[in-house]
mmCIF file of the C-alpha atoms, coordinates in Angstrom:
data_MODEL
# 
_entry.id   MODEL 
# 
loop_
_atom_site.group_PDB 
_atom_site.id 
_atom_site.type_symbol 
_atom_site.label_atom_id 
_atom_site.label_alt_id 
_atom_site.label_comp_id 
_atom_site.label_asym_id 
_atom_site.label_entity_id 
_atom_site.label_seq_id 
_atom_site.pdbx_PDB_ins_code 
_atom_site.Cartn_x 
_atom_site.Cartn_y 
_atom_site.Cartn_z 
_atom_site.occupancy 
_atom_site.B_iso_or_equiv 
_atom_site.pdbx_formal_charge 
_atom_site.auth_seq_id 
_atom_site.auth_comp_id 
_atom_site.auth_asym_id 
_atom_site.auth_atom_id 
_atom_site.pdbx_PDB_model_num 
ATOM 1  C CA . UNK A 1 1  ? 97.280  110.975 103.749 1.00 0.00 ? 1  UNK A CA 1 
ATOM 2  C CA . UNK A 1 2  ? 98.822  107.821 102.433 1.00 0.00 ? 2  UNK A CA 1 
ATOM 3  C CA . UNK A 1 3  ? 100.903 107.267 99.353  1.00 0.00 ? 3  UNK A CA 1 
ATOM 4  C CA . UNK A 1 4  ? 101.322 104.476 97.220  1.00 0.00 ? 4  UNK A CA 1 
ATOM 5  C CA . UNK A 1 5  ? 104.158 102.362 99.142  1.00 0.00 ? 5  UNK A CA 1 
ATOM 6  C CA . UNK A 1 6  ? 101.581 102.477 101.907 1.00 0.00 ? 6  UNK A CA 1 
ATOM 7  C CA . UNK A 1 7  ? 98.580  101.217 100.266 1.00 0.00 ? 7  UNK A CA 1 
ATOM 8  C CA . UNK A 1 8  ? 100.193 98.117  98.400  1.00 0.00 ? 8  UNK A CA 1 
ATOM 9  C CA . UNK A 1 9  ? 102.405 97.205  101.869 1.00 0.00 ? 9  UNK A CA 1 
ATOM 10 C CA . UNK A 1 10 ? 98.720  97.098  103.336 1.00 0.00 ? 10 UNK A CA 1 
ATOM 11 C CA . UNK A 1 11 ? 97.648  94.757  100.306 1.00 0.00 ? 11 UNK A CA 1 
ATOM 12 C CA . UNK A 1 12 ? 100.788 92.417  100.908 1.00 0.00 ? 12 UNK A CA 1 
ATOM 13 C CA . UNK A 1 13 ? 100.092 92.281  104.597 1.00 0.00 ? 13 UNK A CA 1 
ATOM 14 C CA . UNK A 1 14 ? 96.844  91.750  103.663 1.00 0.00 ? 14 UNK A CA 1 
ATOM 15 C CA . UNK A 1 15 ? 97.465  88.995  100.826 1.00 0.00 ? 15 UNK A CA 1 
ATOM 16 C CA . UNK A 1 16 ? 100.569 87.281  103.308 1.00 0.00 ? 16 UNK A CA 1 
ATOM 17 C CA . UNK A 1 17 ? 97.840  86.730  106.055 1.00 0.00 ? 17 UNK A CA 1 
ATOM 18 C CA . UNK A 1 18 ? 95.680  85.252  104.104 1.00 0.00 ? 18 UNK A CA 1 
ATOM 19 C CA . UNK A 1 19 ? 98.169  83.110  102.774 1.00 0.00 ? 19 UNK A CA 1 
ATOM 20 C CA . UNK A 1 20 ? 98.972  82.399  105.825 1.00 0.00 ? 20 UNK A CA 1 
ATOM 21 C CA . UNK A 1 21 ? 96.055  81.120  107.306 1.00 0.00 ? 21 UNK A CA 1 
ATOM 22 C CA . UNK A 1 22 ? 95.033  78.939  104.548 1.00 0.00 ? 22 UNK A CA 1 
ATOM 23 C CA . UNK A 1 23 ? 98.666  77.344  104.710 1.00 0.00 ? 23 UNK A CA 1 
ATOM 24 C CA . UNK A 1 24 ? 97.571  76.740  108.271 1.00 0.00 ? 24 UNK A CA 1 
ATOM 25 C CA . UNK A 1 25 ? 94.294  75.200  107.721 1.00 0.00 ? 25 UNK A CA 1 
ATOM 26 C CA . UNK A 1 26 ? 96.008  72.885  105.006 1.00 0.00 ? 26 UNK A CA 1 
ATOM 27 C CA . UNK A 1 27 ? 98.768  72.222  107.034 1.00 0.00 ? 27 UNK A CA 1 
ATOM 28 C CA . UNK A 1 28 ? 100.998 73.494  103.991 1.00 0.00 ? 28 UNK A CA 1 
ATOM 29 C CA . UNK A 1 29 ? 104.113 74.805  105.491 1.00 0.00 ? 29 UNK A CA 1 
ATOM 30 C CA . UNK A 1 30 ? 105.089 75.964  102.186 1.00 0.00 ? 30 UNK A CA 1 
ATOM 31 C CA . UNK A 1 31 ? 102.550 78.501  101.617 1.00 0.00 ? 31 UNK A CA 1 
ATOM 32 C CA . UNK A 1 32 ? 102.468 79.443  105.656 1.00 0.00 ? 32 UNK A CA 1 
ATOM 33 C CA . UNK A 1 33 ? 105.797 80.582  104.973 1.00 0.00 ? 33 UNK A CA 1 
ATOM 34 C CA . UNK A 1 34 ? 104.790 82.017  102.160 1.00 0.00 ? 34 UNK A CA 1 
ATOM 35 C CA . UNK A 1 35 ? 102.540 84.250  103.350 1.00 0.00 ? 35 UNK A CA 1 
ATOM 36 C CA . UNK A 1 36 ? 105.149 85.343  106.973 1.00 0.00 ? 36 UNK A CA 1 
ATOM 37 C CA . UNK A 1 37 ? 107.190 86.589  104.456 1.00 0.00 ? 37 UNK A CA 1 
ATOM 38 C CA . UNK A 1 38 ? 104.948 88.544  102.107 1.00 0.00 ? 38 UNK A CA 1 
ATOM 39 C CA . UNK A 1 39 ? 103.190 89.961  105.087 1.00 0.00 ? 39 UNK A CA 1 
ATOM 40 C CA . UNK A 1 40 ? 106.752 90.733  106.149 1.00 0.00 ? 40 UNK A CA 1 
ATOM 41 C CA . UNK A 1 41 ? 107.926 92.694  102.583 1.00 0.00 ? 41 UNK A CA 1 
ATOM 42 C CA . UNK A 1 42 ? 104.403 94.779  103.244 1.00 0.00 ? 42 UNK A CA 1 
ATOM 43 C CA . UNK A 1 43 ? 105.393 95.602  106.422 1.00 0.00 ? 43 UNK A CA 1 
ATOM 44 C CA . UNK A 1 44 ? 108.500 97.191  105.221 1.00 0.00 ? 44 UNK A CA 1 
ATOM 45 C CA . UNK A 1 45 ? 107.131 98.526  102.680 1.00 0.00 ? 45 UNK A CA 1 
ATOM 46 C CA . UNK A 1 46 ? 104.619 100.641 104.512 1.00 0.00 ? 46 UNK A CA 1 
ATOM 47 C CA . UNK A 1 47 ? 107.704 101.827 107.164 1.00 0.00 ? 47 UNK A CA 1 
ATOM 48 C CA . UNK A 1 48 ? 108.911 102.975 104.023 1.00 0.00 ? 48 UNK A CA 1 
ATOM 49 C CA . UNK A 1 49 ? 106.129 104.871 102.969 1.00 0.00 ? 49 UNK A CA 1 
ATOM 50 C CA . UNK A 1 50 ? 105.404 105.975 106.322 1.00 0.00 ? 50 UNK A CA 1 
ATOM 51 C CA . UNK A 1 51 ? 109.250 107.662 105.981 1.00 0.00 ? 51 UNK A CA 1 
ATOM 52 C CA . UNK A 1 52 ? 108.484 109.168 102.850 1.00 0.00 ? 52 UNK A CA 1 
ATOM 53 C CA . UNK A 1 53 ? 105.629 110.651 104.386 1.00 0.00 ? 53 UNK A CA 1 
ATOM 54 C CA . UNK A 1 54 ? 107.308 112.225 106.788 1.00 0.00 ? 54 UNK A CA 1 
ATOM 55 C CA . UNK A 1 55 ? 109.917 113.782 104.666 1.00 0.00 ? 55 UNK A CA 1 
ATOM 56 C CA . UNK A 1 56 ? 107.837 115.237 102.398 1.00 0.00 ? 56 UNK A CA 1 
ATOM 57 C CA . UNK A 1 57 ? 105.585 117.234 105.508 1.00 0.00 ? 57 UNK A CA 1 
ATOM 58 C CA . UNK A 1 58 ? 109.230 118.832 106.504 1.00 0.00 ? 58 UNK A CA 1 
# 
């Protein structure tokens, strides 16, 4: 079961990769960076939903 912190940390890891890539194919650092750190924020932000998660089962 996943909650909502879970899914949209997926979608920023998602989003940050892509970002990420294209920064790298365009040789922008700007939006390589860009993307580490949203891919970064949805990483935490899953952890965080992954906690929640397991609070509410005990």
């Amino acid at each position: 079961m996943s909650n909502e912190n879970q899914r949209e940390g997926l979608g920023h890891q998602a989003k940050g990769t892509a970002k990420e890539v294209a920064g790298k194919l365009t040789d922008n650092e700007k939006m390589e960076a860009e993307g580490k750190m949203e891919k970064a924020g949805g990483q935490v932000q899953e952890t965080a939903g992954d906690i929640e998660e397991k609070f509410k089962k005990d």
